[in-house]
N, C-alpha and C positions, 0 to 999 in steps of 0.2 A: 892424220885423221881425215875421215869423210865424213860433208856434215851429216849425213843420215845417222852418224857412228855417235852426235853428243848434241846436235840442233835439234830443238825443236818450234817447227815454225809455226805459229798462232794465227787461224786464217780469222773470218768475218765474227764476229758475235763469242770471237773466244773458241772455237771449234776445228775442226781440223780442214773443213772446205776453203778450197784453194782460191787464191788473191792475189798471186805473185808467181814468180818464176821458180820459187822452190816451194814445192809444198813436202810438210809432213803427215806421214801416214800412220795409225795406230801400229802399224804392222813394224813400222821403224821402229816405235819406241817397247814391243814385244822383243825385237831381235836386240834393242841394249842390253835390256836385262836378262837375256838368255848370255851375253858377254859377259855380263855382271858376275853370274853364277859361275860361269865358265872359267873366268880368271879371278872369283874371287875376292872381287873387290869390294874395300871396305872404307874406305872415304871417297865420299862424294859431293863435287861444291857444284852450287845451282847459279848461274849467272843471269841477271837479268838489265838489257840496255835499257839505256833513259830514251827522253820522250821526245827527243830530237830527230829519230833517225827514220826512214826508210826503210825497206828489206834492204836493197843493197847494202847499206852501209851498217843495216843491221848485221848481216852475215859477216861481213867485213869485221867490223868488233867482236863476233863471234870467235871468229879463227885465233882473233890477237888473244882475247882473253882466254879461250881452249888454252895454249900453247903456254901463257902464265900459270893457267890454273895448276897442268901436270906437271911445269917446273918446281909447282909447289911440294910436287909429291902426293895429288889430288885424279880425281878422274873428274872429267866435266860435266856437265850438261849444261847447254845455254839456251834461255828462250828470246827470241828474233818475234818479234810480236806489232812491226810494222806500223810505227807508230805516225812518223813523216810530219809532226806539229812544226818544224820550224820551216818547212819547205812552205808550207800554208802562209802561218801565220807571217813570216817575213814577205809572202809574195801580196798579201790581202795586205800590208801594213804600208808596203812600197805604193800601189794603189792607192793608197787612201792619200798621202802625203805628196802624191803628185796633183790633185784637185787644187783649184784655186781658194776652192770656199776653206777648203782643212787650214791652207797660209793664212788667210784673212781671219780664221779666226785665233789661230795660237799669236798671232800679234795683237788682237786687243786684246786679250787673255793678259800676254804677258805685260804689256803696257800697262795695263789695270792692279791686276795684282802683285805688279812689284811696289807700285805706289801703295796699294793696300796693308801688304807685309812687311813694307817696310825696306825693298830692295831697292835703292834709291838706283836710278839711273843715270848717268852721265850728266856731271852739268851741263845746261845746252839741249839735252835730249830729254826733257821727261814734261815737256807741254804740248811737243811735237803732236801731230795725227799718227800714230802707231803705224798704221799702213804704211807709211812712207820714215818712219822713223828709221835710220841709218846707224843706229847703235844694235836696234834690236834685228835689222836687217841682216849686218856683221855679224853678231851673235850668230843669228838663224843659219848662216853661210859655216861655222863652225862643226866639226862633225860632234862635238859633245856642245851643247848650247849652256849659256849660262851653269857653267863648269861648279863655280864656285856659290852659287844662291842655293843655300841650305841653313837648315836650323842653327850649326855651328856658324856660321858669317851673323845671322842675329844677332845670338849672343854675345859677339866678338864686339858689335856696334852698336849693343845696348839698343837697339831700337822696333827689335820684335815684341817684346811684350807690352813696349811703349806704343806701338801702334796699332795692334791688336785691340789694347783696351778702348780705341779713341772707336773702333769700329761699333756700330749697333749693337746692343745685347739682345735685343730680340729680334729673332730670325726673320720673323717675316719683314719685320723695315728694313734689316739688311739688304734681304733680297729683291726688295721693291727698289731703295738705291740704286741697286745692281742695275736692275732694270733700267730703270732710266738714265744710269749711263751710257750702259751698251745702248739703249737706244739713240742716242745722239750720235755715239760713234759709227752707229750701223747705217741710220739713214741718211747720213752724212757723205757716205761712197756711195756713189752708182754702180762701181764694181760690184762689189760685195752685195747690195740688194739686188742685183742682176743676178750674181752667181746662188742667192740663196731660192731665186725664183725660178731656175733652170736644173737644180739639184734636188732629186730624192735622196730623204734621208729615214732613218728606219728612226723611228725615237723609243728610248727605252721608255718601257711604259710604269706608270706607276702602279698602286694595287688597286684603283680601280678605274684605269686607262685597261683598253685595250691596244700592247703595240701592233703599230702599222709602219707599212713604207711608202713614203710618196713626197710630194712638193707640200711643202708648210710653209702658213705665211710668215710675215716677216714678226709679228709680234710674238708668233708662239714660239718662233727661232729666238729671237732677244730674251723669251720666258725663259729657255733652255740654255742659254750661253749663262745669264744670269744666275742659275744653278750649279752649271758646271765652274763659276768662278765661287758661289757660296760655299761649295763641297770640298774645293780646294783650302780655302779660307779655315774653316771648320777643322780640317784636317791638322792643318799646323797650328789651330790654338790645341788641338789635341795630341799635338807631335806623333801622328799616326799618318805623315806624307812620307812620299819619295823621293825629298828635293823639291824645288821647285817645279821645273823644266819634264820631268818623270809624272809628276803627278797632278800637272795640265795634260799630258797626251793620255793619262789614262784615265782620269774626270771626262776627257772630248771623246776619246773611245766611247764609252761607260754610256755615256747619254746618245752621243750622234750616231757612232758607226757601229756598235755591237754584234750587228749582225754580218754587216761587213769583215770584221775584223776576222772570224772564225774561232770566238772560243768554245765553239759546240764541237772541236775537236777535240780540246782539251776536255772537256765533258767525255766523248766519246772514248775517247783513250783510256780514261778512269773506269769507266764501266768495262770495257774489255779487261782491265787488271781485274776486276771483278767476278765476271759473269766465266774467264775459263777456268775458275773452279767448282763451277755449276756439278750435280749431280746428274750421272752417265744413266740413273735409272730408267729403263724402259728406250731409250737412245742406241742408235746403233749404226758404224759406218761412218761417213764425214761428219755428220747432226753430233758426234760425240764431243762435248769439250774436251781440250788439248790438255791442259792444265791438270784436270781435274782424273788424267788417264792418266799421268802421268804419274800423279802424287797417290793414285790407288795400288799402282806397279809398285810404287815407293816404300809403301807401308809396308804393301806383302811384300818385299825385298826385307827388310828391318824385321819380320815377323820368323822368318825364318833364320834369320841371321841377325843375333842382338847385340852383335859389336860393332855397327852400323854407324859411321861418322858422316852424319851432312850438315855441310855449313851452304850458308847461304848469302850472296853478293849485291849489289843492284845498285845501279849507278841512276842518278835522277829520277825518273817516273817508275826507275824500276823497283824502289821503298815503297810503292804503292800497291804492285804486286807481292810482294814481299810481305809485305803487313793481312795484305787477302789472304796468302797462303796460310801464313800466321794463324787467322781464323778457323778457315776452313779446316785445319789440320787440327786443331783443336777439339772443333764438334763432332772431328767421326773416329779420329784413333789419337786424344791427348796424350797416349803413352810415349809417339814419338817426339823428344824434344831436340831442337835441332843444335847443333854443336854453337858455334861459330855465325852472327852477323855479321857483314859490313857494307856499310852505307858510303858512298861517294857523293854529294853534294843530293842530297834526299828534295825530293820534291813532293814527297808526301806532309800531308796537310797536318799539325802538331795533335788534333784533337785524335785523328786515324791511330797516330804514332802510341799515344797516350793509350787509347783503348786496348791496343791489340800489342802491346809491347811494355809498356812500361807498368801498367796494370797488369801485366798478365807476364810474369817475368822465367814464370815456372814453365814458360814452353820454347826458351832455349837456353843456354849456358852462356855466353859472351856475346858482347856487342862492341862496336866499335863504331866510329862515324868519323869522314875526313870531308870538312866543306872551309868554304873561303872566310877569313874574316869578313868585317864589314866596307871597311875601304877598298880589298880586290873584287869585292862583288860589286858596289854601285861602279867602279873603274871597267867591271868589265860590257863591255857596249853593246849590246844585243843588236843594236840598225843604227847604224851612226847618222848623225844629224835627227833621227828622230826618235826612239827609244833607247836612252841612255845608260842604262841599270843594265844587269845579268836578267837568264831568263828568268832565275828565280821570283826576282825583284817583278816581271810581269806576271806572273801566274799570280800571286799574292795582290797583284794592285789590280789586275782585272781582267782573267783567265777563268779563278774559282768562282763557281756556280755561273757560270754565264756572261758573267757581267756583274753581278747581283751583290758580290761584295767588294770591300776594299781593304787592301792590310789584310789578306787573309792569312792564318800563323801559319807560316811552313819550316818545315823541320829544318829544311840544309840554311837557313837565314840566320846567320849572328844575332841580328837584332830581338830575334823571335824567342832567341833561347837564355840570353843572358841573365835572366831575372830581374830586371830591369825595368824603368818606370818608360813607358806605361804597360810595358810587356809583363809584370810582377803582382795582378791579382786574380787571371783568370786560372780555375784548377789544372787545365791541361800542361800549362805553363808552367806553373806552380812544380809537379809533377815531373815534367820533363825536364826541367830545371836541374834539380833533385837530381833524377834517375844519372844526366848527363855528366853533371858534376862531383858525384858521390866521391869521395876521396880514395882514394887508391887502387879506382877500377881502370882507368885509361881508356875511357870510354872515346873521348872524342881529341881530336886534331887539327887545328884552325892552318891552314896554309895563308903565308908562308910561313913553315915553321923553321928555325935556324940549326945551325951543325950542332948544335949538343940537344935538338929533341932524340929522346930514346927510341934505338931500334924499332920497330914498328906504330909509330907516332909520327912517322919524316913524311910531309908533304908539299908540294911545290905549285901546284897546277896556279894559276891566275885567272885560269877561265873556268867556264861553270861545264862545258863539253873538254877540257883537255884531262880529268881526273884519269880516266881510264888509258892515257896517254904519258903520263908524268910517273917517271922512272920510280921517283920516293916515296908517291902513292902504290902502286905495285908493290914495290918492294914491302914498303910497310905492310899490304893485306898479306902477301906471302908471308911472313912474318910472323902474323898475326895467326896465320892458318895454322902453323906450324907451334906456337905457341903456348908450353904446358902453365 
């Protein structure tokens, strides 16, 4: 196959104008469907990559998955839609972590609130000056930091709830404490008030701040650190953290570096899942969206011909187009409903899922989902030594909206979906819960799953980018395709 023959590539704003070294042309996706009619064909699976990749390695995934799809007995189409988020975000993340200020503060962070929550540190080490503290230094030097400081080590020690309650009940004293900690410890280093008077930082602004970027004194920095250790604190009396170690870098993100960090890509990304199914009306030439020319061919393919099997695939950010499509196929020809979902570690948000899928169950036939339990997704390391969770785990802690929230629900996360306290009273969850569980649909697949899960159920991947890689995943969606 030629990609011209099953690619299609998604240039700027969702359209077909060129961004890369292959571009698709309307005129490509004319000449499929004159094949289509030509040979006849009557199943068609629509692939779409996660939010990991690049065009290169877009197209690259494209070939592998093409080549699965018609082993399945399927014809393809795959959309390459350039998404390049981890090339960003890991390279903004390495930056950030190589500054002196980012060290000097994840060590009074961490020095603080392990005492606070209850993470006793070493005897011998927990009166130390943090900055020079050699337990948390060691730690730091660790590619996964403080491994085992999570809600289960509490519980085990009996001394999370016990020390949670000793804390302030009301907020604002908490956070004045705070303050005057971190103040001693901050003006305490000449380093560290050097490097906070030599560093612009963007601060996330509140709703009636306007954010900026620039050098901040040292009190509005202590006001800000002292947040970001409240937020964390808050967090684990509501069991809505990351770990410990995860959910200090995305509180320090969240507040100091957000702009730094680049989650206006992951923004960006989402609105292209969005916008290439925009309306072709009065548009003509590149200005056409891709998406949305594609799925008009689609319909009138299916209109002509009403034995029409399309199933549809999408591996991480691509349940987010996959949920658009979802929509948009809804409002202008409900008639077509699509055979066959399936989801590889979904990075669509539970509430999208919820609206456009599970509510709305009449606009396809089967579903399926394959993502990591809970323990191979916090194991698996997104930047070692400093983001320790899967990607999932950062889109969710502070990816979604900007910055703006935290624990956002997303679909491919265990935690999100088990029905589960504190995951068990919102309705999307509720919902989703439900839909995913229902008894004897076989909707989903938690990897690893062992030699006696049923034929199209078997999964293996460990990482959050190997699903489209891992033999039993494959095999399973073929499977699944295949499937009366």
């Amino acid at each position: 196959m030629e990609a011209k023959d099953f690619i299609i590539n998604v240039g700027p704003n969702g359209t077909f104008r060129p961004s890369g070294s292959y571009q698709t042309l309307p005129e490509h996706i004319d000449a499929i469907f004159q094949c289509y009619e030509t040979d006849k064909v009557k199943k068609i699976s629509i692939y779409f990559h996660g939010g990991l990749v690049n065009e290169k390695n877009g197209m690259k995934t494209s070939f592998k998955m093409g080549k699965h799809i018609v082993d399945a007995g399927q014809t393809p189409l795959c959309f390459v839609w350039e998404t390049g988020l981890m090339e960003i975000v890991s390279a903004n993340l390495t930056k950030i972590t190589d500054t002196s200020l980012f060290n000097k503060i994840i060590k009074i962070l961490v020095g603080k609130l392990s005492e606070k929550l209850g993470f006793e540190l070493p005897e011998g080490h927990r009166t130390y000056d943090f900055s020079t503290n050699t337990h948390i230094e060691s730690e730091l030097f660790n590619p996964i930091p403080f491994e085992s400081y999570n809600q289960e080590k509490l519980i085990a020690t009996n001394k999370g709830v016990e020390t949670i309650t000793l804390l302030d009940n009301n907020e604002t004293d908490l956070i004045r404490s705070l303050e005057g900690d971190f103040s001693n410890l901050i003006q305490a280093d000449p380093d560290f008030t050097n490097a906070i008077a030599n560093t612009k930082l963007t601060i996330n602004s509140d709703k009636h701040e306007q954010a900026a970027r620039g050098i901040i004194s040292i009190e509005m920095f202590v006001k800000r650190v002292a947040i970001i250790a409240f937020r964390v604190i808050k967090r684990f009396i509501n069991k809505r953290d990351h770990d410990f170690y995860p959910t200090i870098v995305e509180e320090i993100l969240r507040e100091l570096y957000i702009a730094e960090l680049g989650a206006w890509v992951w923004n960006n990304m989402k609105v292209k899942a969005s916008d290439m199914w925009k309306d072709n009306q009065n548009l003509s030439g590149l200005n056409l969206f891709a998406g949305r020319y594609l799925l008009d061919k689609l319909i009138d393919y299916t209109k002509k011909n009403n034995d029409i099997e399309i199933n549809l695939i999408g591996h991480s950010a691509g349940s987010i187009a996959i949920c658009n499509l979802l929509n948009t196929t809804s409002n202008i020809y409900p008639q077509l409903v699509y055979n066959k979902i399936a989801f590889m570690a979904p990075a669509c948000r539970i509430d999208l899922f919820n609206n456009e899928a599970v509510m709305n169950k009449n606009r396809f036939k089967h579903f399926r989902m394959f993502t990591m339990n809970n323990q191979f997704e916090t194991n698996d390391c997104l930047v070692p030594y400093f983001y320790t969770h899967s990607l999932l785990y950062l889109i969710s802690g502070i990816l979604e909206d900007e910055g703006k929230e935290f624990d956002g629900y997303i679909l491919g996360l265990e935690r999100h979906i088990q029905g589960t306290y504190p995951y068990d009273s919102a309705q999307e969850l509720i919902n989703t819960n439900e839909f995913l569980f229902e008894a004897s649909t076989k909707r989903i697949a938690f990897s690893k799953t062992d030699s006696n899960a049923p034929d199209g159920l078997k999964t293996k991947s460990i990482s959050h980018g190997g699903f489209d890689d891992d033999n039993e995943t494959i095999k399973s969606i073929k499977y699944f395709l295949n499937e009366t």
